[in-house]
C-alpha positions as CSV (number, residue, x, y, z in Angstrom):
1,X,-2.8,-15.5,-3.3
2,X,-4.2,-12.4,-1.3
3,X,-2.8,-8.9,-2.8
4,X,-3.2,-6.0,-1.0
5,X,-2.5,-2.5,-3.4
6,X,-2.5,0.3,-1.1
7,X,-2.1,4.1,-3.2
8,X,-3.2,7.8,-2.3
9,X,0.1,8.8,-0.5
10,X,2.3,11.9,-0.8
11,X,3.2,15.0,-0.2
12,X,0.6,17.8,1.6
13,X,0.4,20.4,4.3
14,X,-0.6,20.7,7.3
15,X,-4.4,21.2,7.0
16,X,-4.6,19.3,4.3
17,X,-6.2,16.1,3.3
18,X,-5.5,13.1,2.0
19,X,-7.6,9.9,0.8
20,X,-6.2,6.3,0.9
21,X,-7.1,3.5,-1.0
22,X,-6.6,0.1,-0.9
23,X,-7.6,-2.8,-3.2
24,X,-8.1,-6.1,-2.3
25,X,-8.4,-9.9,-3.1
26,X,-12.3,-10.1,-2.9
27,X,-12.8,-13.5,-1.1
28,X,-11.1,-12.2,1.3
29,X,-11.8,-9.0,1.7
30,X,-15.7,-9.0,2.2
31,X,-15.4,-11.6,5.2
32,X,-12.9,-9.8,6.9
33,X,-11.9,-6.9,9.7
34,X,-9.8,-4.5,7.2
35,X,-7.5,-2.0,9.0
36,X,-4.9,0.8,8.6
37,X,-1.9,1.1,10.2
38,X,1.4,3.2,10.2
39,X,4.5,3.4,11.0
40,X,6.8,6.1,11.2
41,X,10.6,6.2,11.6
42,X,11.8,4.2,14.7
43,X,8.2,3.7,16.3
44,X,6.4,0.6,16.2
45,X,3.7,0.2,13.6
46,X,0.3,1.0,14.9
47,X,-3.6,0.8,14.2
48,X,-4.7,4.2,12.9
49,X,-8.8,2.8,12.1
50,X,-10.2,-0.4,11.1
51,X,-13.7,-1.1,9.9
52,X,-15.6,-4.4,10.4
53,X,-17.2,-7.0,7.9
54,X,-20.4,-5.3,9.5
55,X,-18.8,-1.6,9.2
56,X,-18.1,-1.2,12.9
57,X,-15.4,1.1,13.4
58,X,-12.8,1.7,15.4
59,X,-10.2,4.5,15.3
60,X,-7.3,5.3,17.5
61,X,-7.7,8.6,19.7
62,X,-4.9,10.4,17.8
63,X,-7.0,10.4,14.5
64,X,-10.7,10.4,16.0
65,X,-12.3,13.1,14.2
66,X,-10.4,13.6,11.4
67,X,-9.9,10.4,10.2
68,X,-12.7,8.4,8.2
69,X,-12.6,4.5,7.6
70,X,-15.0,3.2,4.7
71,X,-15.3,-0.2,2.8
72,X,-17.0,-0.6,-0.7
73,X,-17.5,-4.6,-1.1
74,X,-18.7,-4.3,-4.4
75,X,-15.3,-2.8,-5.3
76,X,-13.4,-4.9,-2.2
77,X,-11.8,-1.6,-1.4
78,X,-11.1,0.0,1.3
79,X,-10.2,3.5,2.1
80,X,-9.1,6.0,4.4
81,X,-10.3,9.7,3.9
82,X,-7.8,12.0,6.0
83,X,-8.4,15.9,7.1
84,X,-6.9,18.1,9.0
85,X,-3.4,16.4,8.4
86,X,-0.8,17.3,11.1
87,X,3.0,16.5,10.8
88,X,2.9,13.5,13.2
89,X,0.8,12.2,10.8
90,X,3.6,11.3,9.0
91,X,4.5,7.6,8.2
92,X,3.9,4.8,5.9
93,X,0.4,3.5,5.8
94,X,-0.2,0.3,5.9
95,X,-3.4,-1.9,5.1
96,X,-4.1,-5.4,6.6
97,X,-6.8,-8.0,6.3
98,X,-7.2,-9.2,10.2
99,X,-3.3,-8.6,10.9
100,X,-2.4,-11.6,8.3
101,X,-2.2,-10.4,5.3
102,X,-0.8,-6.5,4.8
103,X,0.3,-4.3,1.6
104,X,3.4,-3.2,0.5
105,X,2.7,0.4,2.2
106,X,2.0,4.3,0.8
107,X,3.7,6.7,2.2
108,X,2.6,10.3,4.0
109,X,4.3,13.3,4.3
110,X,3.1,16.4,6.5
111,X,5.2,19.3,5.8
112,X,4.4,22.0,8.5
C-alpha cells in the first residue's frame, strides 16, 4: 500500500513563505517522478514543480523563481520550499508519485 502524508499548509501573507512536506512509501518513492500539484476552487488541478528520480526539475511558469522542488531519498520525502507567496497561490497542494498515487492534500492560504 503506497501512502502519501503531505503537511506544511496554512495560513500566511503575502510575501511570506511556506515549506511543504511530503512523506512517502520508500519503494516507491526513490524510483519515481514525485510532483506537486494544486487546485484551487473551481479550476482544475495543476502541476506546480516536479523533481525526477535523477533530480531534474521542472516547474510551472507561475512559480519559477520562487518556488523550490527538493527530494531526500534517505528520508523518501519530498518537499516544496515556497517564497514570495501571492494570493493566487492559494489552493490545496497536492503530492503525487507519477500521477498514480497522490495524498490526501494540505491546504494554502494567501491573505493579501
Amino acid at each position: 500500500q503506497v501512502q502519501l502524508v503531505e503537511s506544511g499548509g496554512g495560513l500566511v501573507q503575502a510575501g511570506g513563505s511556506l515549506r511543504l512536506s511530503c512523506a512517502a512509501s520508500g519503494r516507491i518513492f526513490n524510483l519515481n517522478t514525485m510532483g506537486w500539484y494544486r487546485q484551487a476552487p473551481g479550476k482544475q488541478r495543476e502541476l506546480v514543480a516536479s523533481i525526477s528520480s535523477a533530480g531534474t526539475t521542472n516547474y510551472a511558469d507561475s512559480v519559477l523563481g520562487r518556488f523550490t522542488i527538493s527530494r531526500d531519498n534517505a528520508k523518501n520525502t519530498v518537499y516544496l520550499q515556497m517564497n514570495s507567496l501571492k494570493p493566487e497561490d492559494t489552493a490545496v497542494y497536492y503530492c503525487s508519485v507519477s500521477l498514480v498515487y497522490w495524498g490526501q492534500g494540505t491546504q494554502v492560504t494567501v491573505s493579501s
